[in-house]
C-alpha positions in Angstrom: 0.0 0.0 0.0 1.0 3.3 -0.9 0.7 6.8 1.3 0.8 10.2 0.4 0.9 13.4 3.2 -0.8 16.6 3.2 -1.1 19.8 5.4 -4.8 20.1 6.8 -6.1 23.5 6.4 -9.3 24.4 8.7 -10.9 25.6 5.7 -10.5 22.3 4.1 -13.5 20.9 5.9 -13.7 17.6 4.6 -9.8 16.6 5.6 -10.4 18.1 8.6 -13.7 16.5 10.3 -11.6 13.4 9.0 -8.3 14.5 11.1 -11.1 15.6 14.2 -12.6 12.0 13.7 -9.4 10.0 13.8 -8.1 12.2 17.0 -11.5 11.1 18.8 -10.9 7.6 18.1 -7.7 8.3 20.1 -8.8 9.5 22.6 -7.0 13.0 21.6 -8.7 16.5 21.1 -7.1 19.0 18.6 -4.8 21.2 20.7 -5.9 25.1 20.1 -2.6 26.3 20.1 -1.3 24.0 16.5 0.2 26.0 14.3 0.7 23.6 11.6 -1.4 19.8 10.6 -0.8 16.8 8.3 -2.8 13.5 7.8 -1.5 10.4 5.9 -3.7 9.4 3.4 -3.8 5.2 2.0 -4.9 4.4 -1.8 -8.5 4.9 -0.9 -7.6 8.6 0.3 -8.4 7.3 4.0 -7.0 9.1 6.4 -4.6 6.7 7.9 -2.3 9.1 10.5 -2.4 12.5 11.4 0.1 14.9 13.4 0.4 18.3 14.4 2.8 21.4 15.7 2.7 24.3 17.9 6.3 26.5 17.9 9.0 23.8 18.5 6.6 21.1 19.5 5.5 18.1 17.9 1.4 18.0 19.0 -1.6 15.4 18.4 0.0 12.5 17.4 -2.1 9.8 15.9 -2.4 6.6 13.6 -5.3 4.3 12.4 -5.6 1.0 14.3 -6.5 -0.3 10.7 -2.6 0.7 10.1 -0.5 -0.1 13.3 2.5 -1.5 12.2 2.7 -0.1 8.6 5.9 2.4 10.0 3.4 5.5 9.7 4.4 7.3 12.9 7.9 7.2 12.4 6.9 8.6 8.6 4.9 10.8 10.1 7.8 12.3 12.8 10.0 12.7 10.2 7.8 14.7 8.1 6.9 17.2 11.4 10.4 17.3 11.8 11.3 18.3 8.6 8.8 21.0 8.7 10.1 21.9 11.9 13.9 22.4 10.5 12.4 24.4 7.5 11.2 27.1 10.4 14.6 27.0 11.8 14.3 24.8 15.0 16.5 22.1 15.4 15.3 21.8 19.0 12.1 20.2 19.0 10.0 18.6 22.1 7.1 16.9 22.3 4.4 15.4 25.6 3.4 12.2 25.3 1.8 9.3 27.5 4.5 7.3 29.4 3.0 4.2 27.1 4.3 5.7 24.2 7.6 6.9 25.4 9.8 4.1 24.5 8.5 4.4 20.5 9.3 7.8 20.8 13.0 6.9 22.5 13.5 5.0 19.1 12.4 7.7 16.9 15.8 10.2 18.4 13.4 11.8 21.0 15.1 11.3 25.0 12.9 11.7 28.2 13.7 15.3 30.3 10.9 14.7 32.8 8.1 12.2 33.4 4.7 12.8 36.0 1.8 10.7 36.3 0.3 10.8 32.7 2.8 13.0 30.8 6.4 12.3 29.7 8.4 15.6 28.0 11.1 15.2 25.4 13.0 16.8 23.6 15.1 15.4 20.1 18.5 16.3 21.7 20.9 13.7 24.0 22.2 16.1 26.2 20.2 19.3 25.8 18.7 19.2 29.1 22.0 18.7 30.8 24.0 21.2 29.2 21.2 23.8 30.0 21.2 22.5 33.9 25.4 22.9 33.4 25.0 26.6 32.1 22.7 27.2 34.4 24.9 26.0 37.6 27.5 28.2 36.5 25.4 31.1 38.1 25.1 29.4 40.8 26.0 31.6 44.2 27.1 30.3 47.5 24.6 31.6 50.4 20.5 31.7 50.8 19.0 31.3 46.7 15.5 31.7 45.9 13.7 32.3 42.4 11.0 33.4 40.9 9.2 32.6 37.4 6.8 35.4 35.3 5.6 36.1 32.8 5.3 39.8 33.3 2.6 41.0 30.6 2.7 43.7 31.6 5.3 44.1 34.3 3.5 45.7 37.3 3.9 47.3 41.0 2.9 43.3 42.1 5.4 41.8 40.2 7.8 44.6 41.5 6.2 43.8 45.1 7.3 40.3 44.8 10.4 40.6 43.5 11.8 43.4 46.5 9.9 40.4 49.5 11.8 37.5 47.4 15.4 39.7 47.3 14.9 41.0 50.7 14.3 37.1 52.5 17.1 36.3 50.1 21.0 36.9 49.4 20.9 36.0 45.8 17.5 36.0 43.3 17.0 33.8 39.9 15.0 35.9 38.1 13.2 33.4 35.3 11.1 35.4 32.6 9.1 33.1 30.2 10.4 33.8 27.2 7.8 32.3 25.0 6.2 35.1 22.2 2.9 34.1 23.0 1.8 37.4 24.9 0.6 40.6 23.5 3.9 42.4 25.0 7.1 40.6 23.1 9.5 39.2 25.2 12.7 41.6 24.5 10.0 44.3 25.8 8.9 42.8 28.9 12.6 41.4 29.7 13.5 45.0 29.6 11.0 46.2 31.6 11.1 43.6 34.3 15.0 44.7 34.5 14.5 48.7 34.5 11.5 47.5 37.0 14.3 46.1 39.5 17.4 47.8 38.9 17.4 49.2 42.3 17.9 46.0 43.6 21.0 44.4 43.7 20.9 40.9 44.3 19.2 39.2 41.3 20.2 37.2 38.7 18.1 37.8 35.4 17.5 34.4 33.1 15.1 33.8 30.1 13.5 30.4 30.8 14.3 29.1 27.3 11.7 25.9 26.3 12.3 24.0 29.7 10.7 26.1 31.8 7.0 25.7 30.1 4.3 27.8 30.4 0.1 27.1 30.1 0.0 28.8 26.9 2.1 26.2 25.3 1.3 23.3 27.3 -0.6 20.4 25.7 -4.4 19.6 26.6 -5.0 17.2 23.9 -4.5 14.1 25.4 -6.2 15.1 29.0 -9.8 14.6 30.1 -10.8 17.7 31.9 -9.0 21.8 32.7 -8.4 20.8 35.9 -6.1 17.8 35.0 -4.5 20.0 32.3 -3.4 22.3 34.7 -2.1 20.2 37.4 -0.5 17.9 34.7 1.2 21.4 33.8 2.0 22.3 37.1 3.7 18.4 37.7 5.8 19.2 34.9 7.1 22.3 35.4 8.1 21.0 39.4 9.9 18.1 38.3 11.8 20.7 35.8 12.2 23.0 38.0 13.3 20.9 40.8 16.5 19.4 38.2 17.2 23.7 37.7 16.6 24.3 41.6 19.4 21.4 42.8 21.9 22.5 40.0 21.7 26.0 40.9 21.3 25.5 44.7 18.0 27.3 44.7 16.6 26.3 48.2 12.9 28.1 47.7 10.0 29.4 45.1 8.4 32.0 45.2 4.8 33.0 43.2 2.5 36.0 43.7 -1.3 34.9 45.1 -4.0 35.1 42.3 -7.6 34.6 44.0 -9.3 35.3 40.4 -7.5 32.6 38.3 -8.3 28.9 38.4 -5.0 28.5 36.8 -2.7 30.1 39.3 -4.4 28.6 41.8 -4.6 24.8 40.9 -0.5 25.6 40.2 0.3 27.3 43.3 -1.3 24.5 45.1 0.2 22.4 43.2 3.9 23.9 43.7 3.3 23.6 47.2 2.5 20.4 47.9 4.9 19.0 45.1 8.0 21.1 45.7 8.8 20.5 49.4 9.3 16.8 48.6 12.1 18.2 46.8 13.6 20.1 49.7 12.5 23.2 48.0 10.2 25.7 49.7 7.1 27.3 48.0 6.2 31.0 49.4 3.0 32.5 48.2 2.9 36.2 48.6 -0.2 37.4 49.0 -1.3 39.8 45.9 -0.8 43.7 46.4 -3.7 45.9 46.3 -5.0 49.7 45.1 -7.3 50.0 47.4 -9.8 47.4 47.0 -8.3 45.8 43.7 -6.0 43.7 43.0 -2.6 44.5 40.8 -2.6 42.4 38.0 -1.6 42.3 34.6 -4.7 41.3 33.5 -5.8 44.6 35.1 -3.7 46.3 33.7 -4.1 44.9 30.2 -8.6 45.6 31.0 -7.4 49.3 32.0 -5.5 49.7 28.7 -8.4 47.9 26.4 -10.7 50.4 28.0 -8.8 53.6 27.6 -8.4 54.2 31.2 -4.4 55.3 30.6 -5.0 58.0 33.5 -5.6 55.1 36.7 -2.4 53.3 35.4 -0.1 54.6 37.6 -1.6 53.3 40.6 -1.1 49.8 38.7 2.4 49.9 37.2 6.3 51.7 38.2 7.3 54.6 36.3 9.4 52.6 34.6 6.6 50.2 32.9 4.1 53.2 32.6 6.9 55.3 30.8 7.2 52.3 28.2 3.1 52.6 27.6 3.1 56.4 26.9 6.0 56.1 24.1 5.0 55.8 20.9 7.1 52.2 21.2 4.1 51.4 22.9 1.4 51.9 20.2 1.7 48.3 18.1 1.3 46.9 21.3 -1.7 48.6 23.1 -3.6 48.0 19.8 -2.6 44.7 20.5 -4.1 44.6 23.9 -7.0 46.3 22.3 -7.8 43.7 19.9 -7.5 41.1 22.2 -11.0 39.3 22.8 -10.2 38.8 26.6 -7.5 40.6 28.2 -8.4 38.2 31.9 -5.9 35.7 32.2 -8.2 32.5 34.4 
């Protein structure tokens, strides 16, 4: 039998219920955040496999019962890979269930993390160890502590956080999710994060790279519910950051409180019962306030949709509230504005 591959486009609605189809016979829903789709089609222009990607990842992995054995995944991988390398990443992960892990190890892929029903790879021997070795190297003797955000925008709570975390502290890790899936790109909210706490001098600034994961980029398609997507999420990122944490002898965590979001709270929660059984503590800091609201980014980013530039500088330091009335700042407030929901949950 003879198989050809083509990309799925949404508005090609026939090869595309067919792709939904085969995924639900999996037991797999169609990740939102793809980027890029393929099916594998036999002679009778069934569709025999289908595989997916989202930035560096390989996503919604699947193959016909009626054609285990017939070498398609491994066809499959090496067409996703291919596509990946034609967007100019040779580093590419993928999630899958522990089950299918050792397939996987055959097809190049090696194992960086594995909790309860997800396993995280990446195609590269030793690129989790070199990072954990570059990372060690700013390592400092005494009391360490980090801290991981996003910072979209960076505000007077995530400046709140950071001056409690450096104060209880002799030396910071500063991680700032580096993924460009925010509004704000990442150059921008590295820098303002840095101007943010340039008047303190104890932290150490890191981008997170693609180890330190974040829920925009995190795979749902193989969980049942949101709740188990987030804690899966949360799982994952503690066993990462536990490998980061003894190689850099960070000895505590620290995350700002969040009473709004589902998300932060399921992680938080999670973080703290998961990361003192890795002799790491896990400080949540309650969330500052202007009077009886909470600082937020997704505050902040509501205040800007709405116009209401005047209240931000109860929100935001000079610093961050200088960026938003540059005209630097214009591609990315209409960004804000045409954002359908500027609430992160």
């Amino acid at each position: 039998m003879s198989y050809s591959i083509s990309q799925v486009q949404p508005t090609d609605r026939s090869a595309f219920a067919e792709m939904l189809a085969l995924l639900k016979e999996q037991g797999i829903r169609l990740d939102p955040n793809v980027d890029y789709s393929c099916v594998i089609y036999d002679d009778d222009y069934n569709v025999a496999a289908t595989g997916s990607c989202s930035g560096n990842t390989l996503r919604c992995i699947a193959v016909s019962p009626k054609h285990n054995g017939e070498g398609l995944t491994n066809t499959l991988i090496t067409h996703l890979l291919e596509k990946q390398f034609e967007r100019g990443n040779m580093h590419v992960f993928l999630y899958t269930k522990p089950s299918s892990a050792v397939f996987f190890g055959d097809l190049g892929f090696y194992e960086i993390v594995r909790q309860e029903n997800i396993v995280f790879m990446e195609n590269k021997r030793t690129g989790f160890s070199q990072y954990l070795k570059n990372l060690a190297e700013t390592a400092v003797p005494g009391k360490s502590a980090a801290i991981v955000m996003n910072a979209n925008p960076f505000t007077l709570g995530h400046q709140y956080l950071v001056e409690t975390a450096a104060r209880e502290n002799e030396c910071l890790h500063l991680f700032i999710v580096s993924e460009e899936k925010s509004p704000i790109p990442f150059a921008v909210r590295k820098r303002l994060v840095m101007e943010g706490t340039k008047h303190l001098n104890n932290i150490i600034y890191h981008d997170s790279g693609s180890y330190i994961i974040s829920s925009a980029t995190f795979p749902s398609y193989f969980q049942k519910d949101e709740e188990a997507v987030n804690r899966s999420h949360a799982l994952v990122d503690v066993s990462v950051f536990a490998k980061i944490a003894e190689a850099m002898n960070i000895t505590a965590r620290y995350a700002g409180e969040e009473p709004r979001s589902v998300v932060t709270r399921i992680y938080n929660q999670t973080m703290m019962e998961e990361l003192p059984k890795h002799g790491i503590r896990c400080i949540v800091i309650p969330r500052k306030q202007y009077g009886d609201e909470l600082i937020s980014a997704s505050t902040v980013r509501t205040l800007i949709k709405s116009g209401r530039f005047d209240v931000l500088r109860h929100y935001l330091p000079e610093t961050t509230l200088s960026y938003f009335m540059s005209k630097e700042a214009e591609p990315v407030i209409n960004g804000i504005c045409a954002m359908e929901d500027t609430v992160h949950y």
